[in-house]
Rosetta silent file (secondary structure, phi, psi, omega in degrees, C-alpha in Angstrom):
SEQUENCE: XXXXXXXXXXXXXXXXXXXXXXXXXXXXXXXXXXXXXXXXXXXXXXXXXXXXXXXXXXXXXXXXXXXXXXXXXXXXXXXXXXXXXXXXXXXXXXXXXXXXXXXXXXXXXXXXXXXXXXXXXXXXXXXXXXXXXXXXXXXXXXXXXXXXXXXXXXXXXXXXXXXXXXXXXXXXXXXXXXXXXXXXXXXXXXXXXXXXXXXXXXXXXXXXXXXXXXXXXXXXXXXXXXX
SCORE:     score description
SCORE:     0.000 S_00000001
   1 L     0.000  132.120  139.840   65.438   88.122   41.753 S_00000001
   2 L    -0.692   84.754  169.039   65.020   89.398   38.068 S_00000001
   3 L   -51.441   68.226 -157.168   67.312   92.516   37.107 S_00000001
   4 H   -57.531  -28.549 -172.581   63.621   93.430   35.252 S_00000001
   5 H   -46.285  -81.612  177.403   65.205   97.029   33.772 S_00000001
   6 H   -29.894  -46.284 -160.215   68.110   94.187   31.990 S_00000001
   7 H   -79.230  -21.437 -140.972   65.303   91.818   31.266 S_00000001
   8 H  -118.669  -56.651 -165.626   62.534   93.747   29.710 S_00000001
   9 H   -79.008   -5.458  155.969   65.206   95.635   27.472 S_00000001
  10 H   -46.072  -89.483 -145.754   66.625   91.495   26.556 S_00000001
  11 H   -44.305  -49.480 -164.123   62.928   90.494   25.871 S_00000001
  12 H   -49.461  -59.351 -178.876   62.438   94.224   23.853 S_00000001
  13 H   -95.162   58.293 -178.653   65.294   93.090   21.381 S_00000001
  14 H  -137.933  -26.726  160.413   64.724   89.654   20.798 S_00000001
  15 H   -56.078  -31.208 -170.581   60.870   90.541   19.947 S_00000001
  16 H   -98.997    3.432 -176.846   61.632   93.311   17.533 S_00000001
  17 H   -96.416  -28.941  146.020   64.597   90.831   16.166 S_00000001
  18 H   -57.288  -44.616 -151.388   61.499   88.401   15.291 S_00000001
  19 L  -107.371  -32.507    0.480   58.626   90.398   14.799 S_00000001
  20 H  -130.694  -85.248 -163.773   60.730   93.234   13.400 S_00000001
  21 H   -99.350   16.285  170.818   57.926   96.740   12.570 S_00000001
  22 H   -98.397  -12.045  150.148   55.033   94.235   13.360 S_00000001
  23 E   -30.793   89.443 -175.769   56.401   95.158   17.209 S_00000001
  24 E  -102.474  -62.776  174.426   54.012   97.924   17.714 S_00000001
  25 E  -134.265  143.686  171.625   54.239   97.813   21.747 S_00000001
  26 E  -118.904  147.064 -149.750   55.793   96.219   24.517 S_00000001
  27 E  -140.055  126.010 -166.620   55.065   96.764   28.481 S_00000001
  28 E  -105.902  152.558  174.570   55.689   95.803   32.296 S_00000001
  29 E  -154.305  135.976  164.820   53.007   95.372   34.395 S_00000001
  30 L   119.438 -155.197 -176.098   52.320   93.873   37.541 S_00000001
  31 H   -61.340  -51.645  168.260   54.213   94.054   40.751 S_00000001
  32 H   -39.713  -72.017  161.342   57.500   94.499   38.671 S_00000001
  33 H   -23.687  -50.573 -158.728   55.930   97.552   36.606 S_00000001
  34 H   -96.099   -0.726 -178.306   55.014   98.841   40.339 S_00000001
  35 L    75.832   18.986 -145.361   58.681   98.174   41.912 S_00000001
  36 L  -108.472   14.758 -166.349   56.594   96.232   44.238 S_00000001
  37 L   -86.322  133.959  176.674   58.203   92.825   43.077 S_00000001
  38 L   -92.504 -170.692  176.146   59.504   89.596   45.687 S_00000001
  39 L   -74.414  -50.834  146.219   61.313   86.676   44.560 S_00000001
  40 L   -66.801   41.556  165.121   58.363   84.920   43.486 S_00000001
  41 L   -70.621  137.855  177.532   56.754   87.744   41.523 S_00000001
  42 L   -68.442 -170.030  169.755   55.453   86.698   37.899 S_00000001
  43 E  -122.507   64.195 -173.053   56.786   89.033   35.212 S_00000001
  44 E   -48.072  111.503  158.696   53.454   90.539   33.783 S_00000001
  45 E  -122.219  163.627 -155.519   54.339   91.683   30.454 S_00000001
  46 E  -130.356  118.444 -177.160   52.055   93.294   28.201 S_00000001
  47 E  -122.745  112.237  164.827   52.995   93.016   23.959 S_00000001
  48 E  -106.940  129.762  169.862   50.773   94.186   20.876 S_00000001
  49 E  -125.689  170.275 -159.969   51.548   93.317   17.609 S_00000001
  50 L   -48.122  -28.201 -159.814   49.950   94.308   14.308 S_00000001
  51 L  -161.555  153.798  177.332   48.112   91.498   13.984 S_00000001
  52 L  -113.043  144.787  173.566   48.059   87.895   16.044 S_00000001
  53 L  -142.019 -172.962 -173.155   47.756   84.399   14.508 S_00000001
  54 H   -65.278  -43.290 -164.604   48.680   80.863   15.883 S_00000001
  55 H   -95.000    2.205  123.196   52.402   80.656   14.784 S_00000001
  56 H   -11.640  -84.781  154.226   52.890   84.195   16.475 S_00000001
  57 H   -39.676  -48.629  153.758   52.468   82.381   19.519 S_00000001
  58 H   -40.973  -58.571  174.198   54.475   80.204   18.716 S_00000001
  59 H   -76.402  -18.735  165.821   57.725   82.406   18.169 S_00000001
  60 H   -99.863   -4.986  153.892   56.825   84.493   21.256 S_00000001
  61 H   -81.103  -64.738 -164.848   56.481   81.357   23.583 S_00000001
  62 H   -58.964  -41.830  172.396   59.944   80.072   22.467 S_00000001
  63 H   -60.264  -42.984 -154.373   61.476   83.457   22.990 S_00000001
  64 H   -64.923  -91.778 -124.523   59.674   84.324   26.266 S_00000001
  65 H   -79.295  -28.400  158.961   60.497   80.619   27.776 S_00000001
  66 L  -118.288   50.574  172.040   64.062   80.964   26.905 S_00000001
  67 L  -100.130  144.870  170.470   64.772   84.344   28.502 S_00000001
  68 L   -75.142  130.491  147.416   66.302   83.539   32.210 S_00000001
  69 L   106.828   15.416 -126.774   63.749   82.956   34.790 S_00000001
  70 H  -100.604  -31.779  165.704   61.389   83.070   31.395 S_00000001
  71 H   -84.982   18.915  145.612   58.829   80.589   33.476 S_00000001
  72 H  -108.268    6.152  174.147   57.702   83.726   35.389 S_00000001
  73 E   -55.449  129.853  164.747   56.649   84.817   32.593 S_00000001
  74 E  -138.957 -156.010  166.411   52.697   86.005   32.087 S_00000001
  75 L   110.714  173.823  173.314   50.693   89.118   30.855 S_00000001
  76 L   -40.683  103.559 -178.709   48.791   90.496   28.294 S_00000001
  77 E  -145.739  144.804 -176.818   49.748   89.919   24.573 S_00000001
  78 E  -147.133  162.165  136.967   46.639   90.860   21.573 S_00000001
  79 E   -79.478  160.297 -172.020   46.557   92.826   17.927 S_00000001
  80 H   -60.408  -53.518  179.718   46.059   96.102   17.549 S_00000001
  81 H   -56.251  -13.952 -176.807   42.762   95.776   16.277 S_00000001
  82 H   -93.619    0.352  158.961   41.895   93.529   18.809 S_00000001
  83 H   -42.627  -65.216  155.541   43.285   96.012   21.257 S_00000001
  84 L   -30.488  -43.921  162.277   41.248   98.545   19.924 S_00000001
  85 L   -91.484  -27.172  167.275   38.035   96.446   20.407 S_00000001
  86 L   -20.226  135.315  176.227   38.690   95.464   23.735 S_00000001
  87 L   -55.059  174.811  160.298   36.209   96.342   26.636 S_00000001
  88 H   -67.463 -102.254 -171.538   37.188   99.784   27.921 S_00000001
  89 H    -0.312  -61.923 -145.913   36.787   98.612   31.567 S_00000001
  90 H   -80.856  -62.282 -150.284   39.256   95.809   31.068 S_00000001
  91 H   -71.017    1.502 -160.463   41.701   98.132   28.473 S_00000001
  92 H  -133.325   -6.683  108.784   41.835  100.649   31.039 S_00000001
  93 H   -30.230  -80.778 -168.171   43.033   98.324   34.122 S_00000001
  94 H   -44.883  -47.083 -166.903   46.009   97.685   31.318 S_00000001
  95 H   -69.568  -33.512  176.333   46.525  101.172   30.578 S_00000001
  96 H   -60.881  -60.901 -166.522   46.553  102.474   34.745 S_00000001
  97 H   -67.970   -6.730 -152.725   49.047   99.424   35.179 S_00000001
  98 E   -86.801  115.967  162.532   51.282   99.769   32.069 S_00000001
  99 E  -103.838  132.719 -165.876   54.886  100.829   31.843 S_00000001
 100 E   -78.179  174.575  165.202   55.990  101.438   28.571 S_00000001
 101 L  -158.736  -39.619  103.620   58.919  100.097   27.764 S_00000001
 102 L   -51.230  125.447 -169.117   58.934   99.986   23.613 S_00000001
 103 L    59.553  172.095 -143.886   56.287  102.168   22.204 S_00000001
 104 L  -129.861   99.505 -154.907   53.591  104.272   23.530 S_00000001
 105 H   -90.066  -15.246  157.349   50.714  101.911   24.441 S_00000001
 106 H   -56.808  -55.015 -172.457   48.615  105.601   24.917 S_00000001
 107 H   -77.456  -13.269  157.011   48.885  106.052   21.373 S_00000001
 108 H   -90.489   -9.700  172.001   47.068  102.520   20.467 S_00000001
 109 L  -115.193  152.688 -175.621   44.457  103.103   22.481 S_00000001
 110 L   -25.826 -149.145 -166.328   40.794  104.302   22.230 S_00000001
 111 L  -125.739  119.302  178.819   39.899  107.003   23.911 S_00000001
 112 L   -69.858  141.918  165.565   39.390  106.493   27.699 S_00000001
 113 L  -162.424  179.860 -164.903   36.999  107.868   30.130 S_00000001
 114 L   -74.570   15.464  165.100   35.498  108.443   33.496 S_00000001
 115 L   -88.184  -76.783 -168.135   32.408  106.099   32.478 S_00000001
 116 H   -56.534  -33.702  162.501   34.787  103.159   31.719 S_00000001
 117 H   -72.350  -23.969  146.924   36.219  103.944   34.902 S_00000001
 118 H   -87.699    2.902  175.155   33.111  103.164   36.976 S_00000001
 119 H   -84.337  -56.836 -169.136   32.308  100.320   35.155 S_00000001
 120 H   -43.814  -12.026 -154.292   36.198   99.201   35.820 S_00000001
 121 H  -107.255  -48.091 -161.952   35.250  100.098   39.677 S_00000001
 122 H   -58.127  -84.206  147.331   32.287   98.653   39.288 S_00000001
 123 H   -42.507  -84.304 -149.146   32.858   94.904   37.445 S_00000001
 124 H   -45.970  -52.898 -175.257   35.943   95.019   39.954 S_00000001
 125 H   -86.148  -40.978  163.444   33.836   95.051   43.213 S_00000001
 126 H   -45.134  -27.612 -174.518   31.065   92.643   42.034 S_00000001
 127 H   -78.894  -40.547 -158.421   33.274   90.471   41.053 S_00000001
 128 H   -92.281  -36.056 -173.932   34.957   90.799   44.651 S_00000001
 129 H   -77.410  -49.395  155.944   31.255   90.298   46.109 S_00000001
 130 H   -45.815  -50.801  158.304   30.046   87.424   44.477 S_00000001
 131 H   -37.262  -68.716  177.473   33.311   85.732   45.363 S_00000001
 132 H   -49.762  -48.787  165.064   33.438   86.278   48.742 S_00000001
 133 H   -58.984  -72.485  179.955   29.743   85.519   49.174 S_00000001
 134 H   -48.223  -61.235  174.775   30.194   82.177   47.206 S_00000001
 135 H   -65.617   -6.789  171.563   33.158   80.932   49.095 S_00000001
 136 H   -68.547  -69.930  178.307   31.867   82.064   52.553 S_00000001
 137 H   -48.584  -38.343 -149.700   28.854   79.595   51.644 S_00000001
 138 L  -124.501  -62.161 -158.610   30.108   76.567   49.567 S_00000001
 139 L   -90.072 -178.957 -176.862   33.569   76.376   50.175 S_00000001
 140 L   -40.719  138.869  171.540   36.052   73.990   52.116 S_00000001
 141 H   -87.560  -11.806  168.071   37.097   76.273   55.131 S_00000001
 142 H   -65.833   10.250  171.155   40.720   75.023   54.636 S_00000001
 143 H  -100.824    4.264 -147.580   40.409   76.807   51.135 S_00000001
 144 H   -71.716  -17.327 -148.377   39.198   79.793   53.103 S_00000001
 145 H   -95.512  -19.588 -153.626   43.036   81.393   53.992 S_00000001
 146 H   -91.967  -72.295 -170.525   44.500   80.862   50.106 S_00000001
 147 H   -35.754  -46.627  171.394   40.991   82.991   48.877 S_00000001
 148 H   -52.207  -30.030 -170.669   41.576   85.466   51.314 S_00000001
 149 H  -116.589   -9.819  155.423   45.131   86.512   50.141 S_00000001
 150 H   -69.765  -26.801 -152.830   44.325   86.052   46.688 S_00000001
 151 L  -102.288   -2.878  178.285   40.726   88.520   46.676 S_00000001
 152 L  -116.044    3.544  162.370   42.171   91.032   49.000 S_00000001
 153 L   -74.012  -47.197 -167.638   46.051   91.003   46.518 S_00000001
 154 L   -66.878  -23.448 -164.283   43.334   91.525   43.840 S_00000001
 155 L   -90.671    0.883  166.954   40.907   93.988   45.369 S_00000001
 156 H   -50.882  -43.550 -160.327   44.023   97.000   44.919 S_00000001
 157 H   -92.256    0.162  151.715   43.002   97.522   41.388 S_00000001
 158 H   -63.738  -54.620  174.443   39.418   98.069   42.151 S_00000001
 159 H   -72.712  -46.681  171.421   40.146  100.423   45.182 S_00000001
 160 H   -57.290  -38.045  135.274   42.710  102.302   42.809 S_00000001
 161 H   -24.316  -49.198 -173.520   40.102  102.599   40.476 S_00000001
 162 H   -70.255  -40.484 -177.672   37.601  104.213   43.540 S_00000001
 163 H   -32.040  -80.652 -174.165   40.549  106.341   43.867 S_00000001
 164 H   -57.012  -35.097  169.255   40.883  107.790   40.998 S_00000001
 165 H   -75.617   -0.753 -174.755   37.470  108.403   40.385 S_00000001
 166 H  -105.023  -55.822 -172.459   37.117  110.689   43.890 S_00000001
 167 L   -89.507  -55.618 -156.061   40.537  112.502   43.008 S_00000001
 168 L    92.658    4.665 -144.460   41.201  112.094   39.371 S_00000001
 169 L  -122.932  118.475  155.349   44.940  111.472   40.313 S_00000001
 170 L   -91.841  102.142  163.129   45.786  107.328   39.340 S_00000001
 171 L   -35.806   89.629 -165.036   47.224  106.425   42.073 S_00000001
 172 L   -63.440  -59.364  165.134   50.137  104.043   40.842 S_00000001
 173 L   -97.227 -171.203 -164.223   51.205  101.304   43.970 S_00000001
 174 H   -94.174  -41.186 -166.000   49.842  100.041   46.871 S_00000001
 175 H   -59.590  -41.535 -172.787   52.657  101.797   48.876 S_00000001
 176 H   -94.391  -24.053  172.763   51.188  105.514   47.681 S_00000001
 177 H   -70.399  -41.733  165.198   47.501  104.492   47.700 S_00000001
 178 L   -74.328   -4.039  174.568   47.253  103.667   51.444 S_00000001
 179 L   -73.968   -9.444 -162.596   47.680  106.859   52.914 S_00000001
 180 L   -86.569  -10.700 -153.774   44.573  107.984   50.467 S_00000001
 181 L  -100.766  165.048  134.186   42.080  105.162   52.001 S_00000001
 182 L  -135.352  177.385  161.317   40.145  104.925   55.494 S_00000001
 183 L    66.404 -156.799  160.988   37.987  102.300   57.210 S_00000001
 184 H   -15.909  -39.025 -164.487   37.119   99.289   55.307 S_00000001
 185 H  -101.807 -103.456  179.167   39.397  100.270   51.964 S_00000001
 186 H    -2.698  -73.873 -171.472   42.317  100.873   54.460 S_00000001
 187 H   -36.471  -71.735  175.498   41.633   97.716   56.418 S_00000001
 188 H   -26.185  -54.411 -172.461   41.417   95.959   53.319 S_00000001
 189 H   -73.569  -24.004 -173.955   44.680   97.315   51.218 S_00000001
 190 H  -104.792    3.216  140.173   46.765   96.636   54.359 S_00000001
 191 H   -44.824  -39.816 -156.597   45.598   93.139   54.672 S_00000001
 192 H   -91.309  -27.356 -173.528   46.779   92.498   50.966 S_00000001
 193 L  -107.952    1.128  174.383   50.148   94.029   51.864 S_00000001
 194 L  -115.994  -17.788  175.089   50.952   92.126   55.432 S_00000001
 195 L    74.129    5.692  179.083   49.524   88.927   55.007 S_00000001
 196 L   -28.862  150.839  159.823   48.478   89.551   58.394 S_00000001
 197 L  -101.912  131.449  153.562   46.296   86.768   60.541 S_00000001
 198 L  -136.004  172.848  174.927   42.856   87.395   61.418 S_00000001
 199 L   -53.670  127.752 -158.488   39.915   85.637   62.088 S_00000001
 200 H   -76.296  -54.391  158.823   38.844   84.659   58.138 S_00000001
 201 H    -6.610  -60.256 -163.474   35.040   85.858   59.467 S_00000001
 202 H   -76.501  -49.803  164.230   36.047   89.189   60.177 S_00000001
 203 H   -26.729  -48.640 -163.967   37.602   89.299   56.836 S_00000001
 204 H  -109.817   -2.989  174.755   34.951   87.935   54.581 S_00000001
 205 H   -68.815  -98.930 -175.846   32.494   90.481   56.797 S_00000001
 206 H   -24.142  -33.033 -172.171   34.483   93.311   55.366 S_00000001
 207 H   -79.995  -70.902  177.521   35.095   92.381   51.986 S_00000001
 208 H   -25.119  -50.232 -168.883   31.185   91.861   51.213 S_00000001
 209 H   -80.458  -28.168 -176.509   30.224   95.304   53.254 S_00000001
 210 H   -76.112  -45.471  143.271   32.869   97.380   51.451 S_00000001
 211 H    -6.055  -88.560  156.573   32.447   95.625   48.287 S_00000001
 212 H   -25.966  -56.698 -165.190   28.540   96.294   48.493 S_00000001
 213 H   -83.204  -24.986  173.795   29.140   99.894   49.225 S_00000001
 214 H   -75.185   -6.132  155.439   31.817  100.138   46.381 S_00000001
 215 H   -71.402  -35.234 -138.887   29.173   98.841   43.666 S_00000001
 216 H   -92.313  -35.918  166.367   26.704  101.505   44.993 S_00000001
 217 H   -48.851  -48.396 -139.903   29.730  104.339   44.451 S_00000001
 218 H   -97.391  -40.236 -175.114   30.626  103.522   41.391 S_00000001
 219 H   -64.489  -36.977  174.429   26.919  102.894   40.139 S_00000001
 220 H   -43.689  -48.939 -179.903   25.986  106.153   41.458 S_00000001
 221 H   -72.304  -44.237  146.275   28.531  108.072   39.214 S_00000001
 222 H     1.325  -99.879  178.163   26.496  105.939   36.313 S_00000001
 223 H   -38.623  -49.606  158.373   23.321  107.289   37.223 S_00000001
 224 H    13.517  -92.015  161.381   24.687  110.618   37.005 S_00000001
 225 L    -7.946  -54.333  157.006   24.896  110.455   33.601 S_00000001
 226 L  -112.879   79.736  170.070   20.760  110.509   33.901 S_00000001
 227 L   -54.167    0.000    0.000   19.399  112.998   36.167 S_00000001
């Protein structure tokens, strides 16, 4: 497995040895960022520079792809301005998930807040509902078992999201988040972390009724907004 500490500070000076003060920040994410990483873990990394154009890419695909193990690479990579423009929802799933590692990726971004954080909760479970609903109906049931352990790996940063908005505290891994859950959000998070077997039914039952009730949370803190 990826010595990620060794890796990340590699990648950090081989970017700023290209890129040199157009570096503004670089960032771990993902299972690595959460210490939560296996042997096949990607390497989500997350890079802004001042500004992006086509032969950018270029010179940060050739470094990236010749770093070792450099084809696990993924993540996040924009300009600041378009950083800056980003939704909120989206920028603030990066910002929850983000480990700095060069630069202060707080200080590039807008200004955050508990409205973009029900949307992020929000988008997150609809997203989870529509799925679930569509592939229940239309698809193959031999795709049913791959769908399952991808939308319930994926449904953490929604329920971390739920979290945060009942406590205020963002909750960083999956490991510290399940003692905070019950019912359905429990069921769910510890599905995503055992790979467990159950009946795919029982499964795609749950995700839809929690799902459902996690739009209806999140919209609720919305309405707020207009008594």
């Amino acid at each position: 497995m990826v010595e990620i500490e060794t890796w990340m500070e590699e990648l950090a000076g081989k970017l700023a040895g290209e890129f040199g003060p157009r570096l503004l920040f670089l960032g771990l994410q993902g299972s690595y960022g959460r210490g939560e990483a296996g042997e096949d873990s990607d390497i989500d990394v997350v890079t802004v520079l001042d500004r992006v154009e086509l032969s950018d890419l270029d010179a940060y695909r050739a470094i990236v792809r010749a770093m070792p193990e450099g084809e696990k690479a993924c993540g996040f990579l924009c300009g600041l301005q378009e950083l800056k423009s980003w939704p909120k929802y989206d920028l603030l799933a990066v910002a929850r998930d983000t480990r700095d590692v060069y630069g202060r990726l707080a200080d590039l971004l807008p200004p955050l807040g508990r409205d973009d954080l029900a949307d992020a909760a929000a988008i997150g479970a609809s997203g989870i509902y529509h799925a679930a609903v569509h592939t229940y109906l239309y698809a193959d049931r031999t795709s049913w078992p791959g769908f399952l352990k991808g939308v319930h790996k994926g449904a953490f940063f929604t329920l971390r999201a739920l979290c945060e908005l009942r406590t205020g505290e963002n909750v960083r891994t999956k490991k510290d988040l399940l003692p905070l859950l019950a019912g359905d959000e429990r069921e769910i998070l510890a599905y995503g972390l055992s790979g467990r077997e159950e009946r795919p039914e029982a499964a795609f039952a749950r995700l839809i009724r929690w799902s459902a009730a996690a739009m209806a949370e999140a919209q609720a803190v919305e309405s707020a907004k207009f008594p």
